[in-house]
C-alpha positions as protocol buffer text, in pm:
chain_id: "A"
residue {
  index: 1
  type: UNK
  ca { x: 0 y: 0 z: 0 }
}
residue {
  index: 2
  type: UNK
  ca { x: 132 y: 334 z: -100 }
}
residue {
  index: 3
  type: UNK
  ca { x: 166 y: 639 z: 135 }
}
residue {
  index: 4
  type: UNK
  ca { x: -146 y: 894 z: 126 }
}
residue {
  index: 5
  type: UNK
  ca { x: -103 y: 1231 z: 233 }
}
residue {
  index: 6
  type: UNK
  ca { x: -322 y: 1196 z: 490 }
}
residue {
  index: 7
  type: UNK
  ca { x: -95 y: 956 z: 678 }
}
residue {
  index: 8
  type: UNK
  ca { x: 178 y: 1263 z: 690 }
}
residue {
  index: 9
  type: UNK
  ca { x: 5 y: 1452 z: 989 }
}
residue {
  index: 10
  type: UNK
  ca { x: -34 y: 1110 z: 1152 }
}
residue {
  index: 11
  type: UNK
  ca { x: 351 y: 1040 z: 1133 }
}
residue {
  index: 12
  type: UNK
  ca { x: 407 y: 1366 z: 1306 }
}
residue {
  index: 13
  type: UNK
  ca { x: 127 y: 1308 z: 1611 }
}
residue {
  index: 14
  type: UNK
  ca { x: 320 y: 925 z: 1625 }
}
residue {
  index: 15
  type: UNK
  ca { x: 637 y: 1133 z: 1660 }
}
residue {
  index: 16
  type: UNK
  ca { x: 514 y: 1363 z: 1880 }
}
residue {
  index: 17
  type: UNK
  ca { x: 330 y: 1115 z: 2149 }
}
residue {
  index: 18
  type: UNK
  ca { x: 705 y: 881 z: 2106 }
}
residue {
  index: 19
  type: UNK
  ca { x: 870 y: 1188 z: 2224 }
}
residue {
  index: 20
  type: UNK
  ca { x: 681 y: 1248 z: 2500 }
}
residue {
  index: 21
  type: UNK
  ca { x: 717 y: 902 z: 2607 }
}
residue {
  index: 22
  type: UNK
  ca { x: 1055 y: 886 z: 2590 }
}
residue {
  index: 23
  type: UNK
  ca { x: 1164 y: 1237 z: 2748 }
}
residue {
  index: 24
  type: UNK
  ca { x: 1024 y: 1496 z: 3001 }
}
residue {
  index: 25
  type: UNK
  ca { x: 1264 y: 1750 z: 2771 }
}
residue {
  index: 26
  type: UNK
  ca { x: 1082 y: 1968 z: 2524 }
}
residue {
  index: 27
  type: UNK
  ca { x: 1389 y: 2093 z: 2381 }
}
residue {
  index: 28
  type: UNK
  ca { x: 1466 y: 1727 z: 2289 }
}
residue {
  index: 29
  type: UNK
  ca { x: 1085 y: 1682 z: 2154 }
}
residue {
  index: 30
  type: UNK
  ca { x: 1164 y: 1931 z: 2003 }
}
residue {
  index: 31
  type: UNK
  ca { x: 1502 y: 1856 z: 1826 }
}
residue {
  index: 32
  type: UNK
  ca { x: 1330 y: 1523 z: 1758 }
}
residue {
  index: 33
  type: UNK
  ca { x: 1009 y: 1695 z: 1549 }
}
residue {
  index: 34
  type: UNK
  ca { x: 1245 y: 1940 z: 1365 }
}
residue {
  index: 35
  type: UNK
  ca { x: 1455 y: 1616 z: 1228 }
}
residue {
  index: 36
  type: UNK
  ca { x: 1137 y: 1445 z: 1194 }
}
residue {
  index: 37
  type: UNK
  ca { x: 1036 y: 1720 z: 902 }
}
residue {
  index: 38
  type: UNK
  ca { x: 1368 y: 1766 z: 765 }
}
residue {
  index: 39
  type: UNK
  ca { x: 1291 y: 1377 z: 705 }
}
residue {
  index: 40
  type: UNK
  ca { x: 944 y: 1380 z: 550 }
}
residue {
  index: 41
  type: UNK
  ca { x: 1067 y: 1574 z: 242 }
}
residue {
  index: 42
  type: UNK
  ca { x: 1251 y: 1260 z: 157 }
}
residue {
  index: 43
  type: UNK
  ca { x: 984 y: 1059 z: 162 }
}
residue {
  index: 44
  type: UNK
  ca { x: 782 y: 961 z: -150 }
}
residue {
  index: 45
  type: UNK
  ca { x: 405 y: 849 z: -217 }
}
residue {
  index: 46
  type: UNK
  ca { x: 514 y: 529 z: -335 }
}
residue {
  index: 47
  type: UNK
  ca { x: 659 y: 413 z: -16 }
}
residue {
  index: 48
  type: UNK
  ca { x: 460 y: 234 z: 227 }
}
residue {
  index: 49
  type: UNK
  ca { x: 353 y: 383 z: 582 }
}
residue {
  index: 50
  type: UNK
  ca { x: 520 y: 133 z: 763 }
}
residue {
  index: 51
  type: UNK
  ca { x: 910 y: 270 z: 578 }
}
residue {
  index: 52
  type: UNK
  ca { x: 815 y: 651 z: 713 }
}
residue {
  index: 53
  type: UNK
  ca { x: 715 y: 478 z: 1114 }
}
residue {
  index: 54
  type: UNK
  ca { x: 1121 y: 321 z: 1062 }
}
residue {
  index: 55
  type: UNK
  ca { x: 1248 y: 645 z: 969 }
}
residue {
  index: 56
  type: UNK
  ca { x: 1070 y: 841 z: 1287 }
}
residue {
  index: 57
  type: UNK
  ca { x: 1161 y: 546 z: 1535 }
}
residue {
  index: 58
  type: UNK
  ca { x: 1529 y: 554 z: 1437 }
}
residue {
  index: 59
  type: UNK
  ca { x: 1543 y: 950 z: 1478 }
}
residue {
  index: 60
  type: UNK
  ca { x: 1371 y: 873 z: 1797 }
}
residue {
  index: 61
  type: UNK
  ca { x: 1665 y: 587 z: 1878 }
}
residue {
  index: 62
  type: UNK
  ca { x: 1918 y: 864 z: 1796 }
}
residue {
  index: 63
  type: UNK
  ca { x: 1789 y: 1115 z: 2049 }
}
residue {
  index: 64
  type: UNK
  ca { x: 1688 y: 904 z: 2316 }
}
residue {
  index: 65
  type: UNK
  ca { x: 1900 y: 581 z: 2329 }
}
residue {
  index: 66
  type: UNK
  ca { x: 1617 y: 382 z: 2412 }
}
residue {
  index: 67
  type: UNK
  ca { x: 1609 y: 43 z: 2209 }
}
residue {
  index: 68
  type: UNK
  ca { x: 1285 y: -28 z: 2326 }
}
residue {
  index: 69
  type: UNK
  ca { x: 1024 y: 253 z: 2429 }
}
residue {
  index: 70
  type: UNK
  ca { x: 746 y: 36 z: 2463 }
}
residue {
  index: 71
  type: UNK
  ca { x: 871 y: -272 z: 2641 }
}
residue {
  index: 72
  type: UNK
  ca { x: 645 y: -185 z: 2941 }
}
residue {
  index: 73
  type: UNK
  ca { x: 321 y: -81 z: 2805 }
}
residue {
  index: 74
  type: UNK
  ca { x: 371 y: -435 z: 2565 }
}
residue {
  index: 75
  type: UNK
  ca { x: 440 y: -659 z: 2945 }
}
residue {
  index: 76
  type: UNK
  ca { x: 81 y: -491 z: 3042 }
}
residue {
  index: 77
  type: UNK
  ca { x: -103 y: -637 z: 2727 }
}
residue {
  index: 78
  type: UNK
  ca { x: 67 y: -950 z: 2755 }
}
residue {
  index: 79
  type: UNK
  ca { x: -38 y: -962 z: 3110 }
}
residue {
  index: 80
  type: UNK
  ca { x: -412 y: -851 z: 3086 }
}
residue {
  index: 81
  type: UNK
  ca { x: -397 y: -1067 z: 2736 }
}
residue {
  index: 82
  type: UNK
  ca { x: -302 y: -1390 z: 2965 }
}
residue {
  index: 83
  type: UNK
  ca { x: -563 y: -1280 z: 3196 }
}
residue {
  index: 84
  type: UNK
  ca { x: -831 y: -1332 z: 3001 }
}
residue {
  index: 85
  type: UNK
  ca { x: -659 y: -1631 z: 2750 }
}
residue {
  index: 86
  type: UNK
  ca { x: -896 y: -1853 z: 2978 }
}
residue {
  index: 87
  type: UNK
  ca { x: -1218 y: -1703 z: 2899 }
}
residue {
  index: 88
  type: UNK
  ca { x: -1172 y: -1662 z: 2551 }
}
residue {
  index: 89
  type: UNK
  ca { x: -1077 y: -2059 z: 2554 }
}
residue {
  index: 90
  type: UNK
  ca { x: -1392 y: -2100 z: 2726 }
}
residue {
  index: 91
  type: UNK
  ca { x: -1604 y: -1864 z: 2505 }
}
residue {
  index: 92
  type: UNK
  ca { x: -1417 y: -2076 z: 2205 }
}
residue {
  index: 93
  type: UNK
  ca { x: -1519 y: -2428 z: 2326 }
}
residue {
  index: 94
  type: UNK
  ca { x: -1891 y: -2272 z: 2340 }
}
residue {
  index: 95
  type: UNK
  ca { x: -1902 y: -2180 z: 1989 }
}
residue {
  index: 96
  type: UNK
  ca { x: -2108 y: -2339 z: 1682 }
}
residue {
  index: 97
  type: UNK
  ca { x: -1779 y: -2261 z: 1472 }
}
residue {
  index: 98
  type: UNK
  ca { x: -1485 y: -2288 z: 1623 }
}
residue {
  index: 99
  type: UNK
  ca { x: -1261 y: -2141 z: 1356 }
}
residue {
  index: 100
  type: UNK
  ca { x: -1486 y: -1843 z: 1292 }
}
residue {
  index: 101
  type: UNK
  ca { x: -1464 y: -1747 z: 1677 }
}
residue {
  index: 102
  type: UNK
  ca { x: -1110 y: -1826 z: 1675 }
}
residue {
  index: 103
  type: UNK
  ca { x: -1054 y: -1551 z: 1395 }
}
residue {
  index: 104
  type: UNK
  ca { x: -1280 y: -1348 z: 1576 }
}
residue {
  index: 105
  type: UNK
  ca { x: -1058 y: -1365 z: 1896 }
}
residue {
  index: 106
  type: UNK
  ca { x: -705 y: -1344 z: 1637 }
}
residue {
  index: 107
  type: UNK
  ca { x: -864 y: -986 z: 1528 }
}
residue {
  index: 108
  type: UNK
  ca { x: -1003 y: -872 z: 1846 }
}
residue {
  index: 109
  type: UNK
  ca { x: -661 y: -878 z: 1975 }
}
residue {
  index: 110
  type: UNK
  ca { x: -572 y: -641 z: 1639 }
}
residue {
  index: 111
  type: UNK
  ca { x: -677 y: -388 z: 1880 }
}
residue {
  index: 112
  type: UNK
  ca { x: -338 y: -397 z: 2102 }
}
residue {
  index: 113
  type: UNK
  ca { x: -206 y: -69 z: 1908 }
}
residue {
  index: 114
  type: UNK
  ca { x: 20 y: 192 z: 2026 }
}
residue {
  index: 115
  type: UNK
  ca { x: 133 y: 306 z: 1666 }
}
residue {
  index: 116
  type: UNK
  ca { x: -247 y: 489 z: 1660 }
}
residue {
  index: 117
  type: UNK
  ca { x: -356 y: 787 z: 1818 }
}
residue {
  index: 118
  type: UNK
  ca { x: -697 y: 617 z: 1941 }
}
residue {
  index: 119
  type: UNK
  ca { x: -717 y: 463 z: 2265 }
}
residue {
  index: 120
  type: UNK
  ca { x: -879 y: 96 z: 2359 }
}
residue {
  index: 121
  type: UNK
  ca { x: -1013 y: -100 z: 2608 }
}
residue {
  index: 122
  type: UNK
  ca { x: -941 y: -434 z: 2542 }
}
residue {
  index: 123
  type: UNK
  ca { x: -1250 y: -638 z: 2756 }
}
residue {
  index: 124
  type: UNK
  ca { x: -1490 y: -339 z: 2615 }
}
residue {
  index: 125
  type: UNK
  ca { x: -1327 y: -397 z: 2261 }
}
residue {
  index: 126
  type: UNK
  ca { x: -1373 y: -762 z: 2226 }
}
residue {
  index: 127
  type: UNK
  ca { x: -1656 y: -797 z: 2348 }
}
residue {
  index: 128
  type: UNK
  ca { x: -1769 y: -569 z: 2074 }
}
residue {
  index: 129
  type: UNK
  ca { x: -1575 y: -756 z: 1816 }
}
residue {
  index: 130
  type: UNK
  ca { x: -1668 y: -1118 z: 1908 }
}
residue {
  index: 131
  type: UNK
  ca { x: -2022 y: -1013 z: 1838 }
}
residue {
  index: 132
  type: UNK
  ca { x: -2031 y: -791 z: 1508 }
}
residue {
  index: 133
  type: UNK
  ca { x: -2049 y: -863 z: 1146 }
}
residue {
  index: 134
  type: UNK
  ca { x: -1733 y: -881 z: 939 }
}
residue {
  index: 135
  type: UNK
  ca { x: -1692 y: -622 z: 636 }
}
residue {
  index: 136
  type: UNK
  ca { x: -1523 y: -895 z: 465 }
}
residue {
  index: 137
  type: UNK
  ca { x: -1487 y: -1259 z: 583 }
}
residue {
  index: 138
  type: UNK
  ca { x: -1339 y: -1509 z: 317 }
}
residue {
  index: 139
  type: UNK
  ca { x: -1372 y: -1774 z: 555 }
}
residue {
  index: 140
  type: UNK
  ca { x: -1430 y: -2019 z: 277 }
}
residue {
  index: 141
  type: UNK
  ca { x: -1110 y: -1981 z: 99 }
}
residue {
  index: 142
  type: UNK
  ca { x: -965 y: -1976 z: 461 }
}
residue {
  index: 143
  type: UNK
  ca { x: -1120 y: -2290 z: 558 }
}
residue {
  index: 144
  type: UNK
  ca { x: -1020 y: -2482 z: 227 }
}
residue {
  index: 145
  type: UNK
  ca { x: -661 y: -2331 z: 259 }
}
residue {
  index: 146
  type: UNK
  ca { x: -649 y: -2448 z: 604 }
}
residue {
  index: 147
  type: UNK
  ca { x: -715 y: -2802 z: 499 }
}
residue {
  index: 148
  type: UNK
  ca { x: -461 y: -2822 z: 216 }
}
residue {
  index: 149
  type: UNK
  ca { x: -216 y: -2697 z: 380 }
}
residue {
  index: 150
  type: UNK
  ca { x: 75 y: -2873 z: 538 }
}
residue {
  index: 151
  type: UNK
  ca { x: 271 y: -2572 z: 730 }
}
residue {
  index: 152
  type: UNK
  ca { x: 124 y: -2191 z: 789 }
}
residue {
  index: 153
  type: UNK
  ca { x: 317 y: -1875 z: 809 }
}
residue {
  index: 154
  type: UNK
  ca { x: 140 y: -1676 z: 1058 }
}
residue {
  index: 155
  type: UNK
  ca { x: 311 y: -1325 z: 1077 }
}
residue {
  index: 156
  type: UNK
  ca { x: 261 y: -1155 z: 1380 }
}
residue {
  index: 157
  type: UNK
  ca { x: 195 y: -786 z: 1450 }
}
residue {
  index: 158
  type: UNK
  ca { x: 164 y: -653 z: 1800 }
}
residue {
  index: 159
  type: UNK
  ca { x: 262 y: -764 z: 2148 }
}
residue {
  index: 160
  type: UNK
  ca { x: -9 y: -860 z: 2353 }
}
residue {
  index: 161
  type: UNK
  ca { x: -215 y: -956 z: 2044 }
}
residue {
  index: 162
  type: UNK
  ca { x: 28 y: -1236 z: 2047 }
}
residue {
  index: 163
  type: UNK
  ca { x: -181 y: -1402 z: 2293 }
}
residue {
  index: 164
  type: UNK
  ca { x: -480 y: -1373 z: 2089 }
}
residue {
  index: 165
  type: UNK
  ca { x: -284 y: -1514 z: 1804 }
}
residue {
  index: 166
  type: UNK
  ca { x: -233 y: -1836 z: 1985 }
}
residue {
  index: 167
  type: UNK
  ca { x: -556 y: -1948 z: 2009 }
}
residue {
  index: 168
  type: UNK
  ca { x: -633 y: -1929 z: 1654 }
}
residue {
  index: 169
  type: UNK
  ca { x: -290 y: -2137 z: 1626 }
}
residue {
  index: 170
  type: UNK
  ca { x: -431 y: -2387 z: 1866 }
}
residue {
  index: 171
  type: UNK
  ca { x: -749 y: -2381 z: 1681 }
}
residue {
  index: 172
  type: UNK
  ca { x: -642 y: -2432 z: 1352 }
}
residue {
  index: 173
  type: UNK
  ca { x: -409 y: -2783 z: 1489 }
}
residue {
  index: 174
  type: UNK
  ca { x: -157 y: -2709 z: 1179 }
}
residue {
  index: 175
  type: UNK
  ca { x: 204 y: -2665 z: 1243 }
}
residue {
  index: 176
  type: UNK
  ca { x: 286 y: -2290 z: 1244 }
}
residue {
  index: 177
  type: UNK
  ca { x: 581 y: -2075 z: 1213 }
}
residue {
  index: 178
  type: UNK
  ca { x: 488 y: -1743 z: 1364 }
}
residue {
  index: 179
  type: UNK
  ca { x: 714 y: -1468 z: 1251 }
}
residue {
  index: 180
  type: UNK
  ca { x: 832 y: -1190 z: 1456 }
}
residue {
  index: 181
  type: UNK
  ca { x: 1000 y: -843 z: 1403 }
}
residue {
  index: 182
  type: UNK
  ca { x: 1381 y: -799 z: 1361 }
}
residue {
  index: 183
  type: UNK
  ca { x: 1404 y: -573 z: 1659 }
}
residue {
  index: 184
  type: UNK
  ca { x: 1187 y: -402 z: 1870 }
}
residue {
  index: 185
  type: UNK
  ca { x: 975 y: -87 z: 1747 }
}
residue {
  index: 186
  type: UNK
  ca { x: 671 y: 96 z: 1889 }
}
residue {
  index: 187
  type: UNK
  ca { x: 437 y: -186 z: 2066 }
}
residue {
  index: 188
  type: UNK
  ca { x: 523 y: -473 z: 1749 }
}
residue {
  index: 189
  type: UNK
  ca { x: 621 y: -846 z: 1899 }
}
residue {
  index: 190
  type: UNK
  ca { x: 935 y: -960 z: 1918 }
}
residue {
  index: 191
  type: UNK
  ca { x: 1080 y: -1264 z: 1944 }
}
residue {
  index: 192
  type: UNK
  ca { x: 1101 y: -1227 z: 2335 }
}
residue {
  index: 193
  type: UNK
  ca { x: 718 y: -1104 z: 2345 }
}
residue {
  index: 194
  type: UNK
  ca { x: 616 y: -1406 z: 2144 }
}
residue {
  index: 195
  type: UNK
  ca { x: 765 y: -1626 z: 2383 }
}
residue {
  index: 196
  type: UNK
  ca { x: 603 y: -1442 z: 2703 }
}
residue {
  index: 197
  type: UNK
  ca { x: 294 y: -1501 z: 2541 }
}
residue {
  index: 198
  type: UNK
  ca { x: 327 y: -1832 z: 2490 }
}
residue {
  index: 199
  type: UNK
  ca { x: 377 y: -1874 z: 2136 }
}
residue {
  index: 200
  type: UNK
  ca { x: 681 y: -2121 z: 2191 }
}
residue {
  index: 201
  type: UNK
  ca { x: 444 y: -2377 z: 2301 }
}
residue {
  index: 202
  type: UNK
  ca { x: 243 y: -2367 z: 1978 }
}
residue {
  index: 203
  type: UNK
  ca { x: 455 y: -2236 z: 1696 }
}
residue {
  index: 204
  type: UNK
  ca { x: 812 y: -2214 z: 1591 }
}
residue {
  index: 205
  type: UNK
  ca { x: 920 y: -1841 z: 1623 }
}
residue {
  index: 206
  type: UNK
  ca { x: 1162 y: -1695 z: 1355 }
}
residue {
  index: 207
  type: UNK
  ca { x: 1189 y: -1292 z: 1326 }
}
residue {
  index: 208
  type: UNK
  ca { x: 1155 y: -1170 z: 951 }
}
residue {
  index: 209
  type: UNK
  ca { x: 1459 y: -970 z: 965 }
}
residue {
  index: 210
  type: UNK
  ca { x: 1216 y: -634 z: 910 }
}
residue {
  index: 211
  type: UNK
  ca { x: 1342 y: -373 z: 1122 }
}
residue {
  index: 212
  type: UNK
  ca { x: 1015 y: -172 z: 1019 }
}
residue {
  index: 213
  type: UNK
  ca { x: 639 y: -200 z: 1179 }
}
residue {
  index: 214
  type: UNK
  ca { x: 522 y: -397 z: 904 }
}
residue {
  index: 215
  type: UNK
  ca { x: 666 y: -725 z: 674 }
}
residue {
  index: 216
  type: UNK
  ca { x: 868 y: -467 z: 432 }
}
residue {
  index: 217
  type: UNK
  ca { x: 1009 y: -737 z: 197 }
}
residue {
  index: 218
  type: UNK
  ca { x: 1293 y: -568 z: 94 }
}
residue {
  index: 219
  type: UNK
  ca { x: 1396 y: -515 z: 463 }
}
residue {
  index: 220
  type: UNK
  ca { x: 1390 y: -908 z: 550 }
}
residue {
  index: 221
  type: UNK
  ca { x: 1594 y: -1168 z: 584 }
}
residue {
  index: 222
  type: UNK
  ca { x: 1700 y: -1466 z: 318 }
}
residue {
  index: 223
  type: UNK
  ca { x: 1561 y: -1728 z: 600 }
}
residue {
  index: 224
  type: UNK
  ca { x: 1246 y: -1535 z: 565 }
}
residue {
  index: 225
  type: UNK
  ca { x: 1195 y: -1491 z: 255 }
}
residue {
  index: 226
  type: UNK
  ca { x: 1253 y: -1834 z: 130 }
}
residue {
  index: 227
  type: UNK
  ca { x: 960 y: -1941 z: 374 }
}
residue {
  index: 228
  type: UNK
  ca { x: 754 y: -1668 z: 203 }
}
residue {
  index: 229
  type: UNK
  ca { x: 788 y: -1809 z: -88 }
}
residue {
  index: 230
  type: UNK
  ca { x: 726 y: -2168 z: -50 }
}
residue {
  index: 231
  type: UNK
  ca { x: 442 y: -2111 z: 216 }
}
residue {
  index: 232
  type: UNK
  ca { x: 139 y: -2373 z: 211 }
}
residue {
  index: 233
  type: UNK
  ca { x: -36 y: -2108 z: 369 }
}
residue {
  index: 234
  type: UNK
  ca { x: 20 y: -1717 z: 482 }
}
residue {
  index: 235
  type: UNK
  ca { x: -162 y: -1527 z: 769 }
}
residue {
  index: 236
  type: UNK
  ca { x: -116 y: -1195 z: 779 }
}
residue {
  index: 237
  type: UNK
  ca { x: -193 y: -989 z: 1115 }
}
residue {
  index: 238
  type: UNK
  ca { x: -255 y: -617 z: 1143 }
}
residue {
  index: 239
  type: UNK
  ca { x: -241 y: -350 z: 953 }
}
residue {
  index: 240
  type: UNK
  ca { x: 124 y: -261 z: 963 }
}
residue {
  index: 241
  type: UNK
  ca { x: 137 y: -622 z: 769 }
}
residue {
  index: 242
  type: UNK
  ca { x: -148 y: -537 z: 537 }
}
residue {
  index: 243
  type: UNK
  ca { x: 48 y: -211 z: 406 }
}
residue {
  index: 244
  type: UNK
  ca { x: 343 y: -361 z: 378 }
}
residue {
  index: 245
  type: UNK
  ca { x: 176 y: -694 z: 218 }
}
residue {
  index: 246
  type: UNK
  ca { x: -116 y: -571 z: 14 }
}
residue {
  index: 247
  type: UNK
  ca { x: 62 y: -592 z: -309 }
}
residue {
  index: 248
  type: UNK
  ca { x: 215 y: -901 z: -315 }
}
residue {
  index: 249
  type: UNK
  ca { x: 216 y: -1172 z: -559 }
}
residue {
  index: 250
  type: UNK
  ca { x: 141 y: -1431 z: -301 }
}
residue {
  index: 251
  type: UNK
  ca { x: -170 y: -1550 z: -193 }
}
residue {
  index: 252
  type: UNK
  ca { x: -239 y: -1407 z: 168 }
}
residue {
  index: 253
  type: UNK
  ca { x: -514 y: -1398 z: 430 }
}
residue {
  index: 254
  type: UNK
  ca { x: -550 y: -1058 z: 598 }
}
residue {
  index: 255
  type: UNK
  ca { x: -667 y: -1018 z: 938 }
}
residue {
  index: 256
  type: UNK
  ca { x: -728 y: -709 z: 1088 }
}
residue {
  index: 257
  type: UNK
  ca { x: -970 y: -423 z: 1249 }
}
residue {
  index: 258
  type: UNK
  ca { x: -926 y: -128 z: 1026 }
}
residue {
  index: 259
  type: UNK
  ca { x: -848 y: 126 z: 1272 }
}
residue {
  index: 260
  type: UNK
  ca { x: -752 y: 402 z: 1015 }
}
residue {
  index: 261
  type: UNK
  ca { x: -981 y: 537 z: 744 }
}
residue {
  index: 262
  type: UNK
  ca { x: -730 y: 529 z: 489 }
}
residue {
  index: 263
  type: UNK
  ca { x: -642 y: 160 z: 514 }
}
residue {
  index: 264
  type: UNK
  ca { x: -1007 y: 110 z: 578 }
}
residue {
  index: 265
  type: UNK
  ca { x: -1080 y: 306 z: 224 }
}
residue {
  index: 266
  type: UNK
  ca { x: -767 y: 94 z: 86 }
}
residue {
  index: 267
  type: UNK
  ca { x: -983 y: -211 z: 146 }
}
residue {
  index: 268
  type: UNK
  ca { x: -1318 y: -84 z: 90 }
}
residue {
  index: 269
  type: UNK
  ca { x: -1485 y: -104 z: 417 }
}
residue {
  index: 270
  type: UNK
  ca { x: -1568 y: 104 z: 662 }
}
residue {
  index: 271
  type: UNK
  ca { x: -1327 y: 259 z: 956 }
}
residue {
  index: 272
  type: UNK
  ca { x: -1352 y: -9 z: 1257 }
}
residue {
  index: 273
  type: UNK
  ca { x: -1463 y: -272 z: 1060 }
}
residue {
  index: 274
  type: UNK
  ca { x: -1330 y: -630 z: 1122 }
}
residue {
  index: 275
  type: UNK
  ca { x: -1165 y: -808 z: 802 }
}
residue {
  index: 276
  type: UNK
  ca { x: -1078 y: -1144 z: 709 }
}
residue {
  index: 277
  type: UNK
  ca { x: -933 y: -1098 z: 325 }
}
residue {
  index: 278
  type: UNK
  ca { x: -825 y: -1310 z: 87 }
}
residue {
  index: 279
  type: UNK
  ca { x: -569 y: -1152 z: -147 }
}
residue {
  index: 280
  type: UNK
  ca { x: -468 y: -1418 z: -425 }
}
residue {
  index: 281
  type: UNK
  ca { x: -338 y: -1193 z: -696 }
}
residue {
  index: 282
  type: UNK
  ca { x: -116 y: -1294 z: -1014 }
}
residue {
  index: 283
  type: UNK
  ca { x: 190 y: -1102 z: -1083 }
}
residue {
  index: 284
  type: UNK
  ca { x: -79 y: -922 z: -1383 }
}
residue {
  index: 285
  type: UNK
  ca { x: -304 y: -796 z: -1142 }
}
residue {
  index: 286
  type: UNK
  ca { x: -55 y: -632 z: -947 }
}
């Protein structure tokens, strides 16, 4: 997915909530947004979102030495996300279709997302989610893929949501490689939050190399991208994933709540709506 102009003053409110998160210093915050514009001249229309969030979080890196600036808000969602991993089983087990609820629980975690400027409330969230209609559900193609296939790629997008992504692993009883990011930026799982949530148990965990909030393809690894290729099946989580993804020759399911009314007009649907997307294009149709 390109870059809209809309998503410029949305870079700069990221920038500006980082900084305050990282530094009491407006002289710093300051320093930091000044580089921060100096930087969005370089940018062009055809780059995806997800290449101008690497750009302000390694500006941000520079200023502030901090590696991670979300590793405590993403210990909290893996926390409360443990917390309720047992009703959500439960609520699972109840279900008439256990795959469909199982998605339902995968996107409900989508949620978990400090890159936005919107705040959530996770119990008040999914219970919203596990009850409303999806703007697009390809379940069919999902469910057929699902039974082909002998190994999924499930690529991972926020910490927290990790949690959520294990039940749909559990669910779907296929073995799973659940990617990661190659380092830590904004709230996105890493290899160390996929293992607090579990993951390890269910899935083998490999990062994708990407040092961006998103699966940029360019940015990952040869491990990765060999996988990629030869996939049975791909699961996509998140939006960060979708921008980065959405133009791929591969055939990929997208899971996500579209938070943002440009990726939500990307898609065709409606801001907040809940998506489960089948994306099978040729290398024509790109």
């Amino acid at each position: 997915m390109k870059t809209y102009l809309q998503c410029i003053p949305c870079f700069v409110k990221q920038a500006l909530r980082a900084g305050y998160l990282s530094t009491n210093n407006e002289h710093e915050i300051k320093a930091l947004m000044d580089r921060i514009g100096c930087r969005i001249k370089d940018i062009t229309l055809d780059q995806t979102p997800p290449e101008m969030g690497l750009i302000i979080y390694d500006e941000i890196h520079k200023i502030t030495g901090i590696d991670d600036l979300y590793k405590n808000e993403k210990k909290a969602h893996i926390k409360e996300a443990k917390r309720l991993y047992p009703m959500l089983k439960k609520r699972l087990q109840s279900a008439d279709d256990t795959l469909l609820m199982a998605v339902r629980i995968a996107i409900a975690g989508n949620v978990m997302d400090l890159g936005m400027e919107k705040k959530f409330h996770i119990e008040n969230d999914l219970e919203h989610i596990l009850e409303r209609d999806f703007a697009i559900c390809d379940l069919m193609d999902f469910r057929e893929k699902l039974d082909q296939a002998e190994h999924i790629l499930y690529l991972g997008d926020n910490a927290g949501e990790s949690v959520f992504d294990k039940i749909l692993i559990e669910a779907m009883a296929k073995p799973v490689t659940y990617v990661v990011r190659g380092r830590a930026i904004i709230n996105d799982v890493t290899e160390e939050d996929a293992i607090d949530s579990g993951l390890d148990e269910v899935a083998e965990i490999i990062s994708s190399g990407s040092p961006a909030p998103a699966t940029i393809l360019d940015l990952c690894n040869e491990d990765f991208l060999k996988r990629f290729k030869q996939a049975d099946m791909i699961i996509s989580k998140g939006q960060g994933n979708y921008e980065g993804l959405s133009e791929t020759d591969r055939p990929v399911f997208f899971l996500l709540k579209a938070k943002c009314p440009v990726i939500a007009a990307d898609i065709g649907v409606k801001e907040d709506d809940i998506v489960l997307l089948s994306v099978q294009k040729t290398p024509m149709e790109k």
